[in-house]
PLY file of the C-alpha trace (Angstrom):
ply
format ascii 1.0
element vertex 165
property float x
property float y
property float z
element edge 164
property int vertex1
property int vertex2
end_header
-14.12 -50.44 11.27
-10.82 -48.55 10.90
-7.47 -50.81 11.47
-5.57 -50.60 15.32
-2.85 -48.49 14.34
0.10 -48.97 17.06
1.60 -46.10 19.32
4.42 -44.72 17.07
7.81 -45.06 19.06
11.30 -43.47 18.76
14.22 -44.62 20.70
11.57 -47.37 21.51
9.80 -44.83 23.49
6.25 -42.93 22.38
6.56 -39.79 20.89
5.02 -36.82 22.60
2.99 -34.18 20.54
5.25 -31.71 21.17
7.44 -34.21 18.33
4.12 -34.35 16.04
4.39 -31.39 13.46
1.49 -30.97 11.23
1.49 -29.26 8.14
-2.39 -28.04 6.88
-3.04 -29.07 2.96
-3.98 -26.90 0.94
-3.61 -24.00 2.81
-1.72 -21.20 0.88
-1.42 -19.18 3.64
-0.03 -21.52 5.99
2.41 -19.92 8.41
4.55 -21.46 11.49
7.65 -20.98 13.19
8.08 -24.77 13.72
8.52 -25.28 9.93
12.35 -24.83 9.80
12.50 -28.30 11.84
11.88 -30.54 8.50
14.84 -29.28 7.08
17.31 -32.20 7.24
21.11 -30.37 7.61
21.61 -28.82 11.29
23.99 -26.26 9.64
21.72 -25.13 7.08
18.82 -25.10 9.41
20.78 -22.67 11.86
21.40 -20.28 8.99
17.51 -20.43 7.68
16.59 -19.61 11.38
19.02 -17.46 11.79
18.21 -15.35 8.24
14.44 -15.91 9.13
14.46 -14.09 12.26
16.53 -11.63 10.90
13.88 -10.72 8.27
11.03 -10.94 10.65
12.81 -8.44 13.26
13.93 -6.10 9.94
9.89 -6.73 8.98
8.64 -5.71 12.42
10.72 -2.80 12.84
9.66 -1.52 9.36
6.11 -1.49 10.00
6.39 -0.83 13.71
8.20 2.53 12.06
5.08 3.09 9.73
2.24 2.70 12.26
3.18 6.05 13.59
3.26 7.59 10.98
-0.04 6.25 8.97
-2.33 6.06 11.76
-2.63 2.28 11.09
-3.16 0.49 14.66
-2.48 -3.53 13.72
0.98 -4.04 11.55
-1.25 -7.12 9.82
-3.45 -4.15 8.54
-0.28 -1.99 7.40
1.11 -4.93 5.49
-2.08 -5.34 3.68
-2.49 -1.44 3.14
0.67 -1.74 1.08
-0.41 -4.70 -0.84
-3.09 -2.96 -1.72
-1.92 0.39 -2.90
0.81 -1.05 -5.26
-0.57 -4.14 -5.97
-4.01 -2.96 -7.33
-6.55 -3.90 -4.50
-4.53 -7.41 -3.65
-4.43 -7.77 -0.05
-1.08 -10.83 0.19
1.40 -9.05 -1.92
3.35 -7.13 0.83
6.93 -8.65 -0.26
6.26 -8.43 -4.10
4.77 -4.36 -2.87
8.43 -3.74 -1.21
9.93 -4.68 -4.68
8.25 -2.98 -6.81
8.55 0.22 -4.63
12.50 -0.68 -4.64
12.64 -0.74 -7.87
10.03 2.01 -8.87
12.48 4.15 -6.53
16.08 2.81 -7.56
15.12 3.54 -11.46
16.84 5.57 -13.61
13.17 6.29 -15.03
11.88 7.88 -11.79
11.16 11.06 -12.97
10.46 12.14 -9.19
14.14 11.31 -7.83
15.56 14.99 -8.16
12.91 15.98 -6.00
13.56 16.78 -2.38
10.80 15.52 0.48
11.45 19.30 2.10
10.66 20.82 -1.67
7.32 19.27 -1.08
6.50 18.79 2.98
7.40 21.89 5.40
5.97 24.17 7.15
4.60 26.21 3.93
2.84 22.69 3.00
2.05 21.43 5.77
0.21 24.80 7.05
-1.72 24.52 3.63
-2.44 20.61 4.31
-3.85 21.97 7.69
-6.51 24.19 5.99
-10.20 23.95 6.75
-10.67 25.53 3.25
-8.07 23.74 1.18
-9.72 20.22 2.57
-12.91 21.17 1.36
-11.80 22.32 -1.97
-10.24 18.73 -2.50
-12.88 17.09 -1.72
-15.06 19.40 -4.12
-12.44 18.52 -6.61
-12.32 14.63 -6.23
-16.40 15.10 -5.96
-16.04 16.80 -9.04
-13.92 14.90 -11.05
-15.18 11.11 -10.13
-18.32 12.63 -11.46
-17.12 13.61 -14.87
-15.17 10.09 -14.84
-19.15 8.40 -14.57
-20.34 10.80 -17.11
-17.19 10.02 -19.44
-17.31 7.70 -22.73
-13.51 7.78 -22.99
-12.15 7.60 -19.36
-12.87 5.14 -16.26
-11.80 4.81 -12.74
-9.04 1.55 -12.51
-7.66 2.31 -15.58
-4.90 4.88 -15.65
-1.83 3.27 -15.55
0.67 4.72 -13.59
3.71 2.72 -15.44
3.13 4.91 -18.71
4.39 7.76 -16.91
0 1
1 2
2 3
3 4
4 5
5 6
6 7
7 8
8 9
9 10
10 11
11 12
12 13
13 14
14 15
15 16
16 17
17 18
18 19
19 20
20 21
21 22
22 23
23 24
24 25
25 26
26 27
27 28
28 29
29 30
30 31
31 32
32 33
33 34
34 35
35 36
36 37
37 38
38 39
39 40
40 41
41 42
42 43
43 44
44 45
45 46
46 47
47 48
48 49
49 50
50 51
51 52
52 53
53 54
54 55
55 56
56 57
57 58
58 59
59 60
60 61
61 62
62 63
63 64
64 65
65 66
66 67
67 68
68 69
69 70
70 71
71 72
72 73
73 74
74 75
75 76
76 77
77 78
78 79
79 80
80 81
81 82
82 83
83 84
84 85
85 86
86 87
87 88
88 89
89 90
90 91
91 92
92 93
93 94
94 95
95 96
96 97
97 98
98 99
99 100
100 101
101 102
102 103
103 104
104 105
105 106
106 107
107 108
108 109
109 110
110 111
111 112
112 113
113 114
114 115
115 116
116 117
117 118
118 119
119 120
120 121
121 122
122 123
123 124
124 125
125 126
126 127
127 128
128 129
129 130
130 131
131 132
132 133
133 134
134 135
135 136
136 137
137 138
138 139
139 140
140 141
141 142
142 143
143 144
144 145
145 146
146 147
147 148
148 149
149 150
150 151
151 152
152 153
153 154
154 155
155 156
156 157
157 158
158 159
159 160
160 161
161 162
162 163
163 164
């Protein structure tokens, strides 16, 4: 038989559960808005709220921005797009994906910066893009060459490194 446990009081009254926060063990992914509330200083708690939101709104904006443009219907989907493009296949990696796109962009080494996004999408492109024919001959092509990538002793799919470039 488990021990009576008395009613836990503050200001000699019970606390309601609305007081009660409960963090989940073990949970990696763990996520509440509630969690600022264990940190001690009122100050510094403002300012972590304060920041917090900031980011979230900045965060939301961002991706609310990229579902037009990608088709994507649920931001939670976007975010884990992006993890996986540019961080090989991992699905929780958004933040550490914004970085390394920051700092893939901001390089000296970016041998793509001189290039201008009108250079490579306008109406010449795009009308080419649009092309019954051109789509088919892509796919041919990526038919094509994933098939001599199966048949190849020296090359595999996964492997090219794009940081070599």
């Amino acid at each position: 038989m488990g021990k009576f446990c008395p009613p836990v009081k503050k200001d000699n009254l019970d606390i309601t559960q609305k007081e009660i926060f409960v963090i989940k063990p073990y949970d990696k992914e763990y996520r509440s808005d509630r969690i600022a509330t264990l940190l001690v200083n009122k100050e510094l708690k403002k300012k972590f709220d304060e920041e917090y939101n900031e980011i979230k709104e900045n965060k939301e904006s961002f991706l609310s921005v990229l579902r037009e443009f990608c088709g994507i219907k649920k931001i939670e989907e976007i975010e884990k797009e992006i993890s996986k493009v540019f961080y090989q296949g991992e699905e929780n990696k958004f933040w550490e994906s914004l970085e390394r796109i920051e700092k893939e962009v901001l390089s000296e080494d970016n041998p793509y910066k001189s290039i201008k996004y009108s250079e490579i999408f306008n109406d010449k492109t795009t009308k080419i893009l649009l092309d019954k024919n051109f789509s088919q001959n892509i796919e041919e092509y990526v038919t094509k060459y994933n098939q001599l990538l199966d048949q190849s002793i020296f090359f595999k799919k996964g492997v090219f490194d794009w940081s070599l470039i």
